[in-house]
PADO-852916 format. One line per 2 residues: number of its first residue (from 1); their letters; for each residue x, y, z of C-alpha. Coordinates in Angstrom, 2 decimals. Example, Ala and Ser with C-alpha at 12.3 -4.5 7.8 and 13.67 -1.06 7.14 Angstrom:
REM residues 2
1) as) 12.30,-4.50,7.80; 13.67,-1.06,7.14 .
//
This chain:
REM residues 389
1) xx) 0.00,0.00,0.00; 2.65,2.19,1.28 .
3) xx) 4.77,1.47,-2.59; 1.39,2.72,-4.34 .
5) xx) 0.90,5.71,-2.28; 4.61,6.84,-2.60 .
7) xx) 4.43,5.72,-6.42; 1.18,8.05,-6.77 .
9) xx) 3.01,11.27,-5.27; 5.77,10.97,-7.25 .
11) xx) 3.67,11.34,-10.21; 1.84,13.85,-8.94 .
13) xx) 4.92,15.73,-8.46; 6.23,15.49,-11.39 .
15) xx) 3.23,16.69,-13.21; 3.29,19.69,-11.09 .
17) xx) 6.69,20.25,-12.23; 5.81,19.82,-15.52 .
19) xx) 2.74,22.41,-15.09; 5.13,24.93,-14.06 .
21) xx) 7.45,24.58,-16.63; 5.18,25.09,-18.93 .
23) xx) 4.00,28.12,-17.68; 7.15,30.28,-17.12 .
25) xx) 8.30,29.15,-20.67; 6.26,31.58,-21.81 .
27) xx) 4.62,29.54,-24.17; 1.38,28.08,-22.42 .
29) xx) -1.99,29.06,-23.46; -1.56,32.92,-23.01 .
31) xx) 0.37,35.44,-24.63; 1.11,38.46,-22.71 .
33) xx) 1.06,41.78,-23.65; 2.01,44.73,-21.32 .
35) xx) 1.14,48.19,-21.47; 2.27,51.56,-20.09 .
37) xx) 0.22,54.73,-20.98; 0.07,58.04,-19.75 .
39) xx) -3.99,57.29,-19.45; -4.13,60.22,-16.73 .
41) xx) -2.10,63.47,-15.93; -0.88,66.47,-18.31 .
43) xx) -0.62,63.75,-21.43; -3.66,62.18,-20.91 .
45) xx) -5.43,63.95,-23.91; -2.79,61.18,-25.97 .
47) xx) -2.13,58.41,-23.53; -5.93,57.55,-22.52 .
49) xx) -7.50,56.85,-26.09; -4.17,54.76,-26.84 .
51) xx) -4.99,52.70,-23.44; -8.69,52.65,-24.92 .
53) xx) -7.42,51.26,-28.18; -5.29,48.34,-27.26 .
55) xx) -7.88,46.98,-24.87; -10.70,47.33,-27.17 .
57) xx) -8.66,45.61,-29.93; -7.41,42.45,-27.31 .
59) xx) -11.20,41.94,-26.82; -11.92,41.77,-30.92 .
61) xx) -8.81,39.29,-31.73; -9.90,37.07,-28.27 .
63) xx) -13.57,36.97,-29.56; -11.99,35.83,-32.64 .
65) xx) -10.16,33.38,-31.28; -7.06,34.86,-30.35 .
67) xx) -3.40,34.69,-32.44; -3.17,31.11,-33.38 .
69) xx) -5.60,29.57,-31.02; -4.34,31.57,-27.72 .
71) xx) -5.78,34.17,-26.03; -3.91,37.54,-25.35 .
73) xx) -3.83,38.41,-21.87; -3.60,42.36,-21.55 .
75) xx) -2.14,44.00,-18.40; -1.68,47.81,-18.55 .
77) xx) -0.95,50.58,-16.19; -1.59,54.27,-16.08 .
79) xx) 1.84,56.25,-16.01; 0.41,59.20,-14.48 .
81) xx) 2.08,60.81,-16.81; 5.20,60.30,-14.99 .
83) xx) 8.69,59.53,-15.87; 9.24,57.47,-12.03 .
85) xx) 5.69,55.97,-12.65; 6.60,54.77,-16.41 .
87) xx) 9.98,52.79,-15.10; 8.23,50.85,-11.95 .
89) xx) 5.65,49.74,-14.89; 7.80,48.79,-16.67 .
91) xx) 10.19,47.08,-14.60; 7.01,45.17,-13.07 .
93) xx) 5.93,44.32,-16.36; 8.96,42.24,-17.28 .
95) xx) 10.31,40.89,-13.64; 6.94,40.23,-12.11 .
97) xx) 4.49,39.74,-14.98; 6.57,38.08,-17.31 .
99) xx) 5.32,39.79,-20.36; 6.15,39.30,-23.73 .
101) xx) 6.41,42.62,-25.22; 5.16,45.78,-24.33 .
103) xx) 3.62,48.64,-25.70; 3.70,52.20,-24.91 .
105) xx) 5.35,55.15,-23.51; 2.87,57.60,-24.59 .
107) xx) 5.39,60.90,-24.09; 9.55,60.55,-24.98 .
109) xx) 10.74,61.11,-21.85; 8.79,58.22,-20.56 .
111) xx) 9.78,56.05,-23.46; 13.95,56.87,-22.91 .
113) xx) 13.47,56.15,-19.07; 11.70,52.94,-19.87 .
115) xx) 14.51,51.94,-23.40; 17.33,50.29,-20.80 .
117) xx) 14.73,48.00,-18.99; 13.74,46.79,-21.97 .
119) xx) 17.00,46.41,-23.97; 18.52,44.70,-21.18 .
121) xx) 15.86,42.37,-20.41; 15.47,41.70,-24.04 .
123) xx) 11.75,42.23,-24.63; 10.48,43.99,-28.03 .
125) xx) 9.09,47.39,-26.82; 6.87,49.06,-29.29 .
127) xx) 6.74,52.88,-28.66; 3.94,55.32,-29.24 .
129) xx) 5.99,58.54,-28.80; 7.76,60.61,-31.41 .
131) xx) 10.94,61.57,-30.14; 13.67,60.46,-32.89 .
133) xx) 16.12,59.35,-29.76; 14.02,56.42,-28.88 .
135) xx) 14.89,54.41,-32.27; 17.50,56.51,-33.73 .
137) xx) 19.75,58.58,-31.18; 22.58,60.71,-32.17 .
139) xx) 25.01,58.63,-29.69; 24.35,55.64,-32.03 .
141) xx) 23.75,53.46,-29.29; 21.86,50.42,-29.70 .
143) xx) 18.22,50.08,-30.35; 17.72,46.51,-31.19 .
145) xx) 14.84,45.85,-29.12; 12.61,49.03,-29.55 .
147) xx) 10.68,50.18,-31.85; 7.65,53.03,-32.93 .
149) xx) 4.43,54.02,-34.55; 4.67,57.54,-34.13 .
151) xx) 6.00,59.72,-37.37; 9.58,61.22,-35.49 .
153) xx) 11.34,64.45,-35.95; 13.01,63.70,-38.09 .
155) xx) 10.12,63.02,-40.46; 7.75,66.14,-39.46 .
157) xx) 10.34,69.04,-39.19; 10.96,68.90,-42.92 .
159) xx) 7.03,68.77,-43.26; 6.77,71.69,-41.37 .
161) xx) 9.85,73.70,-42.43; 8.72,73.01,-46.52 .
163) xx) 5.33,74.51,-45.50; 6.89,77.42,-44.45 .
165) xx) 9.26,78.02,-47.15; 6.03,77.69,-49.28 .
167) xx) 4.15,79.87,-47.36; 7.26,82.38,-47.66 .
169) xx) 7.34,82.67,-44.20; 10.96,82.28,-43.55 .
171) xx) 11.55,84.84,-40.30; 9.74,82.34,-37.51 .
173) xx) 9.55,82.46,-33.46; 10.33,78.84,-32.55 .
175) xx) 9.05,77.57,-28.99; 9.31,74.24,-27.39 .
177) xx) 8.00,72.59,-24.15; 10.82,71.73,-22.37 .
179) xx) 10.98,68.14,-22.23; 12.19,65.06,-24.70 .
181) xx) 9.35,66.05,-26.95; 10.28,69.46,-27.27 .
183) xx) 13.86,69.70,-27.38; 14.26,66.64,-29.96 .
185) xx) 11.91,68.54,-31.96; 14.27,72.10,-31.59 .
187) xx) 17.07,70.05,-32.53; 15.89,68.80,-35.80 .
189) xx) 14.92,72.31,-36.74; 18.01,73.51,-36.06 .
191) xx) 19.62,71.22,-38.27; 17.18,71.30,-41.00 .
193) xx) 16.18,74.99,-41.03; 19.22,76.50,-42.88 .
195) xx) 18.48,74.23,-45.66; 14.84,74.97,-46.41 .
197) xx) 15.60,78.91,-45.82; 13.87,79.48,-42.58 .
199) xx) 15.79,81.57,-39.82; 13.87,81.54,-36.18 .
201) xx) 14.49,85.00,-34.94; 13.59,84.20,-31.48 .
203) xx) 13.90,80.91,-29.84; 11.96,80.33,-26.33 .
205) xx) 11.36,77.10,-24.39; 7.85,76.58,-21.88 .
207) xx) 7.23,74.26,-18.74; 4.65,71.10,-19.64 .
209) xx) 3.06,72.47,-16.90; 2.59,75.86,-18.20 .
211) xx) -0.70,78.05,-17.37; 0.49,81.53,-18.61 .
213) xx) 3.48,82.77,-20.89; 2.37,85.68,-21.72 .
215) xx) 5.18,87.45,-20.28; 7.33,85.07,-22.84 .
217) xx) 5.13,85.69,-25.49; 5.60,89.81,-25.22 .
219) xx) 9.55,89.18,-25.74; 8.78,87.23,-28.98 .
221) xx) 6.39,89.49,-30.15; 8.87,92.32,-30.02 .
223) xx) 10.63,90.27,-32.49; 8.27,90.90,-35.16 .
225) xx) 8.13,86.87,-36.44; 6.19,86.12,-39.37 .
227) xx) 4.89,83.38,-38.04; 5.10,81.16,-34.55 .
229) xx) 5.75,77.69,-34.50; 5.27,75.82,-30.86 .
231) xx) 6.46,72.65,-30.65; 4.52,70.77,-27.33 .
233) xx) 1.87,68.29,-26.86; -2.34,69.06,-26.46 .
235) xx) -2.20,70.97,-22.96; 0.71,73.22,-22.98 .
237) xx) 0.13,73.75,-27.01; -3.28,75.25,-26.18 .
239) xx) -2.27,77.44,-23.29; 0.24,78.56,-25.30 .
241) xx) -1.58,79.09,-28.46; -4.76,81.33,-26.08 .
243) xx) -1.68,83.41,-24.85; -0.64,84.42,-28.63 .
245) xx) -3.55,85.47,-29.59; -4.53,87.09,-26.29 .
247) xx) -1.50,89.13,-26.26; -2.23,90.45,-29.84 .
249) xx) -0.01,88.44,-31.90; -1.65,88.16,-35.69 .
251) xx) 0.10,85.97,-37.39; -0.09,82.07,-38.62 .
253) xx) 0.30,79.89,-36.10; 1.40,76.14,-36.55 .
255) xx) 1.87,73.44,-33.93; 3.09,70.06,-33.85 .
257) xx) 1.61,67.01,-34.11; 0.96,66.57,-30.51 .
259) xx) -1.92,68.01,-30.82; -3.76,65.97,-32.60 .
261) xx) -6.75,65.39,-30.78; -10.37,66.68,-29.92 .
263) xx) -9.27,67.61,-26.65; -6.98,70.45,-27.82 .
265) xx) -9.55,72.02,-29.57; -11.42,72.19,-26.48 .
267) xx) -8.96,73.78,-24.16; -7.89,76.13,-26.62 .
269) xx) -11.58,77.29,-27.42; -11.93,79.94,-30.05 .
271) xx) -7.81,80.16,-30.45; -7.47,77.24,-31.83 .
273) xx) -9.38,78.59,-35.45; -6.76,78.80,-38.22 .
275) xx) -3.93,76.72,-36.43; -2.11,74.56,-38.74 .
277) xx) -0.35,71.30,-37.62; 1.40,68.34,-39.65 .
279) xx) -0.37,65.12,-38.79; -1.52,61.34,-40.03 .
281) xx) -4.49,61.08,-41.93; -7.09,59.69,-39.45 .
283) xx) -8.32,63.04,-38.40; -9.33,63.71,-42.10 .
285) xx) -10.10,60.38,-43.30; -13.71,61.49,-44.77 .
287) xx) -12.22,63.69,-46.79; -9.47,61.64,-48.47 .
289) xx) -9.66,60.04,-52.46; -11.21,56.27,-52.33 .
291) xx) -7.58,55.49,-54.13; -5.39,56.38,-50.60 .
293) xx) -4.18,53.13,-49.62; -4.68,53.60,-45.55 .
295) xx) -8.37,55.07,-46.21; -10.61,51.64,-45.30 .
297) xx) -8.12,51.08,-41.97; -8.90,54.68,-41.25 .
299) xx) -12.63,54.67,-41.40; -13.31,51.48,-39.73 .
301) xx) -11.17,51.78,-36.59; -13.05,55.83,-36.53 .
303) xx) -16.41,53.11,-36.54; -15.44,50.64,-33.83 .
305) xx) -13.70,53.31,-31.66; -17.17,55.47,-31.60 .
307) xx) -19.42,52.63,-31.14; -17.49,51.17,-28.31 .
309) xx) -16.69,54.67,-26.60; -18.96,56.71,-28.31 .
311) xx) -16.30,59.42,-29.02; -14.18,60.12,-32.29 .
313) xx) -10.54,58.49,-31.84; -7.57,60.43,-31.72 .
315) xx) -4.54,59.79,-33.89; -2.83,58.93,-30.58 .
317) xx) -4.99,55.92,-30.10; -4.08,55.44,-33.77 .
319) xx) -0.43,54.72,-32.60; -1.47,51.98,-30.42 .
321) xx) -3.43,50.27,-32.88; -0.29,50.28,-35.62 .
323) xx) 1.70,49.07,-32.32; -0.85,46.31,-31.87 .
325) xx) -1.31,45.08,-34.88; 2.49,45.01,-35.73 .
327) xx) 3.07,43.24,-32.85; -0.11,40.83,-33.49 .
329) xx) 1.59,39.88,-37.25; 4.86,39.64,-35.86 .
331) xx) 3.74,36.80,-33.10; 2.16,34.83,-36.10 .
333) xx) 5.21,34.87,-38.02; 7.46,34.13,-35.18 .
335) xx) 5.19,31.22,-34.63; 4.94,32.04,-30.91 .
337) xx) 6.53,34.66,-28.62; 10.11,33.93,-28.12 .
339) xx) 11.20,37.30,-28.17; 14.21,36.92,-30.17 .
341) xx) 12.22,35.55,-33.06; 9.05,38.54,-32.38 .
343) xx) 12.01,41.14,-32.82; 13.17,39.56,-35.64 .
345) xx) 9.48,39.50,-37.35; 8.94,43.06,-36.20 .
347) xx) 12.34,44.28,-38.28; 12.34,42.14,-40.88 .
349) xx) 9.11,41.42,-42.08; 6.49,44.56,-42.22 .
351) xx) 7.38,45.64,-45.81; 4.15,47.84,-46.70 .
353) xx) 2.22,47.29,-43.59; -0.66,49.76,-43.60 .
355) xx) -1.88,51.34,-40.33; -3.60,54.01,-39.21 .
357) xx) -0.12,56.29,-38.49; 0.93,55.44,-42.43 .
359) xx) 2.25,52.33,-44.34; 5.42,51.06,-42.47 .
361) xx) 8.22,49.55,-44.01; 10.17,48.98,-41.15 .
363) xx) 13.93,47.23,-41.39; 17.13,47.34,-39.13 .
365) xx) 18.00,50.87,-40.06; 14.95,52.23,-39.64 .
367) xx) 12.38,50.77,-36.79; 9.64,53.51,-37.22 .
369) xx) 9.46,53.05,-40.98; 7.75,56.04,-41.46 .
371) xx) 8.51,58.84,-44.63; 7.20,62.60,-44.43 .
373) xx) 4.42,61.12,-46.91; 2.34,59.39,-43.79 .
375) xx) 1.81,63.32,-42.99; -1.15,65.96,-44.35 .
377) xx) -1.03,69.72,-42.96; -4.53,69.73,-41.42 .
379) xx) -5.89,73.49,-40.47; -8.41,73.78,-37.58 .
381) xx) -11.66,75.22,-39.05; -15.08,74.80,-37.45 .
383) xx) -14.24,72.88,-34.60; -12.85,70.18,-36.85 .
385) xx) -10.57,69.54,-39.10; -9.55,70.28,-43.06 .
387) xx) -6.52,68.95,-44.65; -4.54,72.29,-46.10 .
389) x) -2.85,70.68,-48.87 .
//
């Protein structure tokens, strides 16, 4: 008796073993996707309809059956929209939760804080922020592991700067939020600026946390500009937009791409008419030709995103679903989620991949994949938006 009761918890032990094993292999009957977003705080106009996104679009591909027969099990936190916040998310993410990739970093200087966790853990890390130092940066260092949806500086200055030249407004006032965001963008307009003819005769920075720079704003007006650019995401762009024009300052106005979203329109109120801004081209899909490859994407994730939130998505939340689906193809070409082979799917094999941010052709020189023609000038008119093109 005493043989078959020993025999039976030996086997019993060694299938729990087994169990186990299986499960921290990362290949059992879940893949795991993390997610860091600045879902609350100063960046929430961007980071909360890119949380929206990915969850909505785990529920679709699970009710479809998942990737390859397994379900994707989501688990994302709220950043706060802070830099200390981003890394202990991250850093739970991979030691505790044993994720297979993540996706996020919804502002730059959240995405760089979060790059070493992930390069030295080796886990594919899709960003959805634009600075060009979080796949390309000027030290050369090593990016193999991380990746991005959002167009960079490197692709939107020259947008911006040949408007201008067009325009023939080539004496500017340049000011940045002073952050990642805002001084990569100063530095690719520095180095670009000379060559379209464009000479900023004032140059000023603001706090993310800005409420009034009018003060500021008085010593750039005295610099007679022929136009201002400001460089900063939804919050600070529209304080600092309301300031120009409360001050007196008539002249065009164009922002970045960070503000891309309904939200900026609201907090800038009656300012915000006229602004121009370089951007993708979900905020105008309605008005593109039925020949524009990205135009079907475009309209039905503007459907699904209103029906389950019942709210217009912003391009932000566009960044996350290019993230998503990028990473979704790359799993079913890796044939699983060994990361090594996901990274390797990600670089090598998204040749034309249309999303909602443009058509990607990422490769291991470039992981954003992303040319100045994924970009319309949009102008502010009505409360909405027109492409100015």
């Amino acid at each position: 008796m005493k043989k078959w009761v020993w025999l039976f918890v030996t086997v019993l032990f060694l299938f729990t073993i087994s169990a186990c094993s299986d499960s921290s292999s990362g290949e059992g009957d879940e893949i795991i996707i993390g997610g860091v977003f600045s879902a609350s705080g100063p960046a929430a106009p961007l980071g909360k309809g890119e949380m929206d996104t990915v969850k909505m679009l785990v529920d679709k591909v699970n009710e479809d059956g998942g990737i390859d027969g397994k379900k994707i099990k989501l688990i994302s936190y709220d950043d706060k929209s802070d830099q200390n916040e981003a890394v202990l998310s991250m850093k739970k993410l991979i030691e505790q939760e044993k994720v297979h990739a993540v996706i996020g970093g919804t502002i730059s200087g959240n995405t760089l804080a979060m790059i070493p966790l992930a390069e030295k853990s080796e886990i594919p890390f899709i960003s959805l922020a634009a600075s060009k130092q979080i796949h390309n940066p000027d030290d050369k260092s090593s990016r193999k592991w991380i990746f991005k949806t959002a167009q960079g500086d490197d692709v939107v200055i020259p947008k911006v700067l040949q408007y201008l030249k067009d325009e023939g407004l080539t004496k500017i006032a340049w000011l940045n939020v002073a952050n990642a965001y805002g001084t990569s963008g100063h530095t690719e307009f520095a180095a670009m600026a000379k060559d379209f003819g464009i000479e900023a005769v004032v140059e000023e920075e603001f706090e993310a946390t800005v409420t009034d720079a009018k003060a500021m704003l008085t010593r750039v007006k005295k610099e007679k500009p022929q136009a201002v650019v400001v460089w900063g995401t939804a919050q600070e762009s529209a304080v600092i937009t309301k300031n120009i024009r409360q001050i007196g300052m008539d002249v065009p106005i164009i922002n970045s791409h960070g503000i891309g979203t309904k939200q900026f329109i609201e907090l800038a109120g009656a300012e915000a008419e006229g602004i121009i801004f370089p951007i993708g081209r979900l905020l105008v899909a309605d008005q593109l030709g039925d020949d524009d490859k990205q135009k079907e994407k475009l309209l039905t994730y503007q459907k699904d995103y209103e029906a389950e939130f019942n709210a217009p998505p912003s391009t932000f939340g566009g960044h996350s679903w290019d993230a998503f689906y990028l990473l979704v193809e790359a799993i079913k070409k890796a044939d699983g989620t060994d990361p090594k082979k996901v990274r390797d799917a990600l670089e090598k094999d998204n040749g034309g991949f249309v999303g909602i941010s443009g058509v990607f052709n990422i490769n291991e020189k470039d992981h954003n994949g992303l040319s100045k023609d994924s970009l319309v000038m949009v102008k502010i008119k009505d409360g909405g938006w027109v492409i100015n093109e």
